[in-house]
N, C-alpha and C positions, 0 to 999 in steps of 0.2 A: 844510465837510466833515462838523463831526457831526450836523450836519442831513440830508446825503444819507443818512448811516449810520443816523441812528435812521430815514429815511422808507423804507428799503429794509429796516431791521428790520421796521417795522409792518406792511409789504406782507408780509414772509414770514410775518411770525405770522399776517394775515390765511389765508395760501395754505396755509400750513399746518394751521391749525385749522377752515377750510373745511371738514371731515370731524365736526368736534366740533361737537355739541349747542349749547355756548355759548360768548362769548367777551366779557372784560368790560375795559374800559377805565378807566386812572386815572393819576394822575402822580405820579410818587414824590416821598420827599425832596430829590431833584435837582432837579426842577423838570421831568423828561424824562418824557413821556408814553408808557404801558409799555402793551405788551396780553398778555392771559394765558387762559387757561382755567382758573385756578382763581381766585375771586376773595381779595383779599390781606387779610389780618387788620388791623382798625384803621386801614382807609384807605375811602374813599369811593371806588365802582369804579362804572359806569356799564355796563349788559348790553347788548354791541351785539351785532345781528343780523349774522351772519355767510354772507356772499354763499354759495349752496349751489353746490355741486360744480356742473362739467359734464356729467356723468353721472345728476344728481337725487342720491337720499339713498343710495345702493350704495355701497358700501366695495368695495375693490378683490377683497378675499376671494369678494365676492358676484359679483362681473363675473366672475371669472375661475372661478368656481361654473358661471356660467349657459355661459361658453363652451366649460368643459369638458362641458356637458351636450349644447348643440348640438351638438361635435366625435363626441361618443359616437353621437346619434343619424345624425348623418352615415356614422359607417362601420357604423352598423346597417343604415339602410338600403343604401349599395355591398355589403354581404352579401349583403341578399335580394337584390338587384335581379343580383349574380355569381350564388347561386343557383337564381334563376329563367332565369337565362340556360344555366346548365348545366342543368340540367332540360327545358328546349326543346330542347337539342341532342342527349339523350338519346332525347326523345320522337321527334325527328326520324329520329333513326341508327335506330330501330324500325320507323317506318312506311318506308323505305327499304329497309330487308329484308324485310318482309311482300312488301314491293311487288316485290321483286326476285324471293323464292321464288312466286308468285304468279303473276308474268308468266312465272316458267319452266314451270309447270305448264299454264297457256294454249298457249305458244306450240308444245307437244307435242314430238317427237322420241324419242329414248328417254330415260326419265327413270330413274333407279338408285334403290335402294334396302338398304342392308343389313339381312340375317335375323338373329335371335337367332346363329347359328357366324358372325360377324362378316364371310360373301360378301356380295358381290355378286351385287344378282340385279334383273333388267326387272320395273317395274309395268306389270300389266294395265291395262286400260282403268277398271275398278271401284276399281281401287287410286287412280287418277290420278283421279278422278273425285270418290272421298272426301278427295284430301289437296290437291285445288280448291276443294272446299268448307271445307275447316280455314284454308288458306293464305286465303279472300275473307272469312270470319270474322276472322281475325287484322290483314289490313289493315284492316279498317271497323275496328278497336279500337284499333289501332296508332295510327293514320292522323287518328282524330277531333281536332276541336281543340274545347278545354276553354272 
């Protein structure tokens, strides 16, 4: 039984000090072989290499450093990439109205217009003809893709 205890102590000091720089082995007055990280005064201790982490040499501070940085970079980019998607949809809702006011100026009929005293009043042929040319202007600008 003190056998299992001291080989299940040494494994934890092993598993434990796996993060620490050094680890030095010796046997005490008892006769019981002790491991330590600091070496013990007035005793012969022996520097064993200590099996390195699973991770390589990062302490856990440092892992959880790098993953809060991927985490960050991850919802920076779902930002851009939600506003570039609302940025297309705006672009879109544009070029849909060019296209809308545009094909109504095409497809003729009577088209309305309000005067400065806030009536209603018919464009002429001139009128509809300059605001075909604004409204074909406005879709090619609307309308372009980037």
């Amino acid at each position: 039984m003190k056998r299992i205890a001291m080989a299940i102590t040494a494994a934890a000091a092993l598993f434990a000090t796996a993060a620490a720089a050094q680890l030095y082995k010796y046997v005490d007055k008892d006769g019981r072989t002790v491991y330590s990280d600091q070496p013990p005064a007035g005793v012969d201790s022996t520097l064993v290499n200590a099996p390195s982490s699973p991770s390589g040499s990062k302490s856990f501070v440092e892992r959880d450093k790098e993953m809060e940085k991927l985490r960050a970079k991850g919802r920076e980019e779902a930002k851009k990439a939600d506003e570039k998607e609302k940025t297309a949809a705006a672009q879109d809702e544009r070029c849909r109205q060019a296209t809308d006011r545009h094909r109504a100026l095409v497809e003729g009929g009577r088209i309305w217009k309000y005067d400065e005293k806030g009536e209603r009043t018919v464009m002429d042929d001139q009128e509809i003809e300059t605001e075909r040319e604004k409204a074909r202007k406005l879709v090619d600008e609307a309308c372009k893709k980037s």
